[in-house]
N, C-alpha and C positions, 0 to 999 in steps of 0.2 A: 634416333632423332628425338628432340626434344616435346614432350606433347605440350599443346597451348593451353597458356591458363584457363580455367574455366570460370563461368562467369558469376555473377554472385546465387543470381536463380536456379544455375546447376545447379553450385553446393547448397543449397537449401535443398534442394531433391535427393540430391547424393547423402546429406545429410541425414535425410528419414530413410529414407527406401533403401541407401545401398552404401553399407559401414566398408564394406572390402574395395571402396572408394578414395576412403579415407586415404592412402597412402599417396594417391595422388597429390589430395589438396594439402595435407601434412607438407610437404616435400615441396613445396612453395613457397613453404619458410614462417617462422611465429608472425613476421610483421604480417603477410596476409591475412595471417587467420585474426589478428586482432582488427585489422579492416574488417574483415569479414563479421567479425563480432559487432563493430561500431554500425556496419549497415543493417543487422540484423535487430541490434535495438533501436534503428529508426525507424526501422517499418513493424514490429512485432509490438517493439517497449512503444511506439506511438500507439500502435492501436491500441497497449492496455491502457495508458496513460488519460484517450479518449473516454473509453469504457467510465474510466475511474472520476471523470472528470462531470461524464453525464450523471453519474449518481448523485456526487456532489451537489450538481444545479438541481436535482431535482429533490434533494435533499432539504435544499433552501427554500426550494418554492414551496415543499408541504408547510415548513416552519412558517413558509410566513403567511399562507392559508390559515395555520392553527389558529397565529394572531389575532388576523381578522375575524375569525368566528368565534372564540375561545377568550380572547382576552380582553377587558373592557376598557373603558377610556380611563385613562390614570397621569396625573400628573407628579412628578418625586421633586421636589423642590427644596432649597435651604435642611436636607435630612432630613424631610416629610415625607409619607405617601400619601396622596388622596386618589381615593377611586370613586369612578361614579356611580352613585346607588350606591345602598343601605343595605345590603345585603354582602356576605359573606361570600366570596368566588370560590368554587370547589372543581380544580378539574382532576379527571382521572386519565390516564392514558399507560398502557403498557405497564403497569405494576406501581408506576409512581404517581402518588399524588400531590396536588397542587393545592395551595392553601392560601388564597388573598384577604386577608383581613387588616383593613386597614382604621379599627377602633381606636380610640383615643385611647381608654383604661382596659388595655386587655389582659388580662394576667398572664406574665409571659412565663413563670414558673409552670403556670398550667399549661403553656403550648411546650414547654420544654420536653415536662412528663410527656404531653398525646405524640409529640414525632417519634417518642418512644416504640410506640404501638406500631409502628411503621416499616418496613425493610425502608424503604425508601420515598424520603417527601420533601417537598420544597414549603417550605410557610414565610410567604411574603408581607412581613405586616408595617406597621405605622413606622416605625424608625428603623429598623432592622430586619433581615432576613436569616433565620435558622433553616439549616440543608441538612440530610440526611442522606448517607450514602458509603456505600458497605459498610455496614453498621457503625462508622465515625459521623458524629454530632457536629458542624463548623459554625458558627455563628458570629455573624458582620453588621455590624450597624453603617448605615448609608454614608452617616456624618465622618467616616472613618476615612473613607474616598473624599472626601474634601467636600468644596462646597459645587456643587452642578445640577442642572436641570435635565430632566430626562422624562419624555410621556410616549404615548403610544405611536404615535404617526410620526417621529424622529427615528422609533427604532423601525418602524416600514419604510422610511428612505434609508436608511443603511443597510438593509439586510441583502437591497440585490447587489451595494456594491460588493459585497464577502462573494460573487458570482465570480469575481476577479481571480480571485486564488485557485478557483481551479486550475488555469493556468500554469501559476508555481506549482502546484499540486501535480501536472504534468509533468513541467521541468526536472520536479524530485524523484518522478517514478523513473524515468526515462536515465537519467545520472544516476539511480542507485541500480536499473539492472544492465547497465553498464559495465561498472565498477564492481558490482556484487560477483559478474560472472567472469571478471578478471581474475579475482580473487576463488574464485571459486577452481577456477582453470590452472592455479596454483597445486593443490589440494589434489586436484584431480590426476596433474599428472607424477605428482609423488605415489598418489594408487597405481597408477598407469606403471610405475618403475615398478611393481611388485608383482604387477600381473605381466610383466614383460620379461620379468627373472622365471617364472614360472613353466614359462609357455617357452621360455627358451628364447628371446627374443631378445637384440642388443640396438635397442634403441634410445636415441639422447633424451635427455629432460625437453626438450628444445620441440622434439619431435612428437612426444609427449604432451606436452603444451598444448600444441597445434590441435593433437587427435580430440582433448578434452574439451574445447570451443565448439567442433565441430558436432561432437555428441551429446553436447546439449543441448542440440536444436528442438529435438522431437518431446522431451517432457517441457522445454518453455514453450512448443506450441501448445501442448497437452494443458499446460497450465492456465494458457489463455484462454483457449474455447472452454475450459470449464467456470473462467470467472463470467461468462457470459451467463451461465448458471446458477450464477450465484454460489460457487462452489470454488476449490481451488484443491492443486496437487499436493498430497504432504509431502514432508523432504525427502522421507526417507523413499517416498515409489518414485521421486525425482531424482534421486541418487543411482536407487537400483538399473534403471533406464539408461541413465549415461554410466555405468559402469558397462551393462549390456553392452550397445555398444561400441565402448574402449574394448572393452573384451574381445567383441568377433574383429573389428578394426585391429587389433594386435595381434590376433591367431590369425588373422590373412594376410596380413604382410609379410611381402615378400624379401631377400637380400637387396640392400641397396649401396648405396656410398656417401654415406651420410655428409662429404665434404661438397656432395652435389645439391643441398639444399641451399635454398635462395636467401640471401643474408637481409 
């Protein structure tokens, strides 16, 4: 007798705990296991997408904290900069510094030479900005960007709208490990043909496929609870894990009639 599909929360179980399972879910045919995959990045790839999205916003909100304490009232007008106060802005933060000088006669040969002295600085002055960053030099004059107005409290009403993109920032996590694990599930069961010649086993590409979806489950879990860490899996102990296994999933399977797989 036929056994009945099982549901997608089995195979996520069967999928960690129990690879000599695999032959079932295999043998329900590529289109389920690529269902299977699709629901698996909408609950897995959402919650890293979430994850990725909460940094984002919170990424923003420190920026635009820095702003407000860090950066002074400044108007850039007609290729100008005016700041407010007489004084020279100097911020430092994580190895790079900030340099606002917005003098009328400043010698820019001499600020050229000092971002020298610099792994990394930003020097924001009267008509222009020189950046420094992996040790290439860039240097932009304002007036080059046309002519626009720009001061402080315009760039604090835009910065919560970039809040927005986390969003897309979701959509692209979520479509790339989708797609990434399509392609991967390629890859995977051309190894799957090798360890199947090996072990003595005469299974299709097809079936193959199938097993390769399913044994990725346990390093993309792996790989999420450790972004929660702030950490992630490298490829290759993501590799070795779904080869595992493919592997015990191919040495347990039993004779079957491969014209009985579900189209």
């Amino acid at each position: 007798m036929k056994e009945n599909k099982k549901s997608f929360i089995q195979k996520v179980r069967y999928s960690v705990s129990s690879p000599n399972q695999f032959q079932n879910m295999a043998t329900e045919g590529v289109g389920r296991a690529v269902l299977y995959l699709l629901l698996l990045t909408f609950t897995i790839g959402l919650f890293f997408a979430i994850i990725q999205s909460y940094k984002f916003t919170n990424l923003i909100d420190g920026f635009i904290d820095e702003i407000e304490s860090e950066l002074p009232d400044f108007t850039l007008n007609n290729g100008e900069l005016n700041v407010e106060g007489d004084q020279q802005v100097i911020i430092e933060d994580e190895g790079t510094i900030i340099i606002i000088d917005d003098a009328e006669n400043i010698d820019i040969d001499l600020m050229r030479a000092e971002i020298q002295t610099y792994d990394s600085a930003l020097f924001i002055l009267k008509d222009r900005i020189i950046n420094k960053s992996n040790f290439v030099i860039d240097e932009f004059k304002y007036k080059d960007f046309g002519n626009f107005s720009l001061d402080k409290q315009s760039i604090l009403d835009f910065l919560p709208l970039i809040k927005w993109l986390s969003l897309l920032i979701g959509f692209i996590i979520i479509t790339w490990f989708f797609v990434s694990k399509l392609i991967l599930g390629l890859l995977y069961a051309l190894i799957g043909l090798i360890i199947a010649a090996i072990l003595n086993k005469k299974l299709s590409y097809g079936i193959l496929y199938a097993i390769g979806i399913y044994a990725i489950t346990a390093p993309t879990i792996l790989d999420v609870f450790a972004s929660l860490f702030g950490g992630y899996l490298p490829w290759y102990a993501f590799f070795i894990i779904t080869m595992v296994y493919m592997g015990i999933a191919i040495n347990k399977w039993g004779t079957i009639d491969q014209d009985t797989v579900t189209k």
